[in-house]
N, C-alpha and C positions, 0 to 999 in steps of 0.2 A: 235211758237205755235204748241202746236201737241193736235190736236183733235179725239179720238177713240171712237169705242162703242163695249160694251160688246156683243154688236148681231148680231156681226159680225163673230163668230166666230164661229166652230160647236159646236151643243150642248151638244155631249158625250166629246167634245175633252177637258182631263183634264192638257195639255199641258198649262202653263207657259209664256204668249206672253211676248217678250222684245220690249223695244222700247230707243232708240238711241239717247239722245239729246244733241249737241254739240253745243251750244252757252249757255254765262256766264250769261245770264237769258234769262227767255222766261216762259212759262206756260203750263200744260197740263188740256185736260179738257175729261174726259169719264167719256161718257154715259151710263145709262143702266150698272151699273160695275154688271162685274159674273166672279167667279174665283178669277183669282188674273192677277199681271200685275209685270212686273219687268223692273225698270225707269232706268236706266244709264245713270246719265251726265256726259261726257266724252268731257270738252271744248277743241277744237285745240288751247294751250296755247303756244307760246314759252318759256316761263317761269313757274314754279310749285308756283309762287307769291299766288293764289288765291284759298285755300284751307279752304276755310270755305264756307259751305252752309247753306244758310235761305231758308226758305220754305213758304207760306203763306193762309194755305184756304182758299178759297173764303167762303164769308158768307153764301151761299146757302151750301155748302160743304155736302153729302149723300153719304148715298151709301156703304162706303168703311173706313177701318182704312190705314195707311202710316204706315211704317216703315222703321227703317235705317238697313241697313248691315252689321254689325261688328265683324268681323274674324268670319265670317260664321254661327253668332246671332242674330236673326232679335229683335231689339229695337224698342218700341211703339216710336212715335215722334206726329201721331195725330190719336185722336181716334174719331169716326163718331159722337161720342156726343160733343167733344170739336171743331168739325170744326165749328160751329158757332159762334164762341168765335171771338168778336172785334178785328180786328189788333191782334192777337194771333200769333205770326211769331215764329218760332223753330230753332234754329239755333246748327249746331254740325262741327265739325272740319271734314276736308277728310284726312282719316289715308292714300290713296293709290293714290300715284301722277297718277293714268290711272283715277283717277273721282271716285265718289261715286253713290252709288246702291241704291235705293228707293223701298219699296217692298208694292204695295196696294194689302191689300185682302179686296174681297167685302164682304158687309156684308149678312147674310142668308136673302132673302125675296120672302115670296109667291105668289105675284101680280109681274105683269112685268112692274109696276109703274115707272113713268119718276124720276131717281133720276141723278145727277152728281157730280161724284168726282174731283174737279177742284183747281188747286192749279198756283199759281208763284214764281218762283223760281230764286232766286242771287245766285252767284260764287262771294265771296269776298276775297279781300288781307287778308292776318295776321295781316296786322297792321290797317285794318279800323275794323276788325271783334276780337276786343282781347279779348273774353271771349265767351260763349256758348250762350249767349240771345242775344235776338233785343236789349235790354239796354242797354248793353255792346256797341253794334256795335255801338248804336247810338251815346254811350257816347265817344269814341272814333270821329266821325264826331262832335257832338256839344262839343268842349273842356272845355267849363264853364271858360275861361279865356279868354283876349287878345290875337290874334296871333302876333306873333312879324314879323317884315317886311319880311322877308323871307319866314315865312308860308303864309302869304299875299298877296305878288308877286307869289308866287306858287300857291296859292288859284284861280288867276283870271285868270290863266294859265289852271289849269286842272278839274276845278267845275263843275257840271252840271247845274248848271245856276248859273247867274251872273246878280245883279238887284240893281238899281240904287231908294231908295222910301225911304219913310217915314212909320213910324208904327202906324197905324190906330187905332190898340186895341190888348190886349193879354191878354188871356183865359188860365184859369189851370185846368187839368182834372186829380185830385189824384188820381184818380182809376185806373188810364193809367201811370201815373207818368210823362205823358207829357205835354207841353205848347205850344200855336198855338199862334204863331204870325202873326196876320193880314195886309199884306203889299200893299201899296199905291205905285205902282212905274211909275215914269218919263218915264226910259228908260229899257228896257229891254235887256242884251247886249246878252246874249243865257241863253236858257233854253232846255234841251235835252226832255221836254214833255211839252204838253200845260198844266201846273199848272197854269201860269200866265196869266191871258188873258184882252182882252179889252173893257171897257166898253162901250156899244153901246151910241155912238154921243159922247163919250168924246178919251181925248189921253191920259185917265191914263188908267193902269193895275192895275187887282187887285191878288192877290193868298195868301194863306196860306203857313206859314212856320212851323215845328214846331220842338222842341227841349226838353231837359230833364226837369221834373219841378224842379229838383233839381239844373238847371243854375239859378232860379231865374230871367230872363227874367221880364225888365219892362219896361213901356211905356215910351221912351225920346223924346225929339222935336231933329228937324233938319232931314239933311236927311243922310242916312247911304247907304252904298256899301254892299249887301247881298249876299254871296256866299254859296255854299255848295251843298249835295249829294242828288239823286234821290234815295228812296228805296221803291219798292214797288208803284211805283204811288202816292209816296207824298214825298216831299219837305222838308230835312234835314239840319238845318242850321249847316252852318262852319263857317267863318271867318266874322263878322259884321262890320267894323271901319267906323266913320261917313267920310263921303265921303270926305271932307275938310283933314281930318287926309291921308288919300287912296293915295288924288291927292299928296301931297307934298311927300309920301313915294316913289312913283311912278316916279314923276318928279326926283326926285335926284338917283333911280337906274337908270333909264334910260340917266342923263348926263352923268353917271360912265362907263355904256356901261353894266349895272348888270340884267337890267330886263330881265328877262326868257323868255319872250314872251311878242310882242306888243299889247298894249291897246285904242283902241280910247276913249279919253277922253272926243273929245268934241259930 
């Protein structure tokens, strides 16, 4: 998290401030924007895997438009009237394995009124991010199919949460193109943020999933094994098989010597 303020800075000096951000998400929030501000995320990667960038305004979003860098063109990506915009994420490819350039200019105002230009920001792979929007990316994490045992095994190996429930109810929001799946779960085996939590005096968990509305998502009985990605502070479903289908795939990689990584089951 890197936190700044535009009144920090002298007030003739028409100087360009940089600022450095080296991990593959994280957030910036300034205050008071005057001038402009020049973003460089620049993750210590061992690998050039992770060359897509999303971006995400916060709803308050003021103050300032964003811009991308591109061979020395600053491209609009958000403007101080769309930062208000629902779940509005921007996502563009980094042409230059050293990280991509973000460019905020504030915008003109005559009061030294409290505004912030605050955003969150992912580094994704090529292959979870295949096209320029959140859809895309999402579409990518929600597959709109079965995964086969392989992606499966792999799924509770490397997901950011991993949740043992039942689906309580699912919501479609055409306007978003997405579907929120309301999940009931037993056990929670990780979850990389508190999405899922628990309700007072009982030992279920409760948290929202949500996925493309175009998977079609609909309410089944029994209980399902829920995998998938974190983006943004919310909850991307991957791989669902009802838990009964999970254990037997699981059981018979694991006699073979095949499972990826151990799972407790019970």
């Amino acid at each position: 998290v890197f936190p700044g303020s535009g009144l920090s800075r002298e007030p003739r000096s028409r100087a360009v401030e940089q600022v450095h951000l080296r991990c593959t998400e994280g957030s910036l929030e300034w205050m008071y924007p005057a001038r402009a501000l020049r973003v460089l995320l620049e993750p210590n990667l061992a690998s050039a895997r992770r060359t897509t960038v999303c971006i995400k305004p916060a709803s308050d979003f003021q103050g300032a438009s964003i811009y991308v860098e591109r061979a020395g063109q600053l491209h609009l990506v958000v403007s101080e009237a769309e930062g208000a915009r629902p779940r509005h994420v921007s996502c563009f490819s980094a042409q230059s394995p050293q990280g991509v350039a973000l460019f905020l200019q504030a915008s003109p105002q005559r009061d030294i009124s409290r505004r912030t230009a605050s955003f969150q920001y992912e580094l994704l792979s090529n292959q979870s991010a295949a096209g320029s929007d959140f859809k895309k990316m999402a579409l990518a994490e929600a597959m709109c199919r079965p995964c086969d045992n392989m992606e499966l095994l792999m799924a509770i190996c490397s997901s950011d949460f991993v949740v043992k429930g039942l689906i309580r109810s699912v919501s479609h929001d055409s306007e978003n193109h997405m579907s929120q799946v309301d999940v009931s779960a037993q056990k929670v085996y990780r979850q990389k943020n508190r999405i899922f939590q628990q309700e007072e005096g009982s030992e279920e968990w409760r948290g929202p999933i949500r996925t493309l509305l175009q998977c079609k998502v609909k309410k089944g009985g029994g209980d399902f094994l829920f995998t998938g990605n974190e983006h943004f502070g919310e909850a991307w479903l991957g791989c669902a098989p009802r838990f009964k289908d999970f254990v037997l795939v699981y059981q018979a990689a694991r006699e073979r010597g095949a499972n990826p990584c151990e799972f407790e089951l019970n």
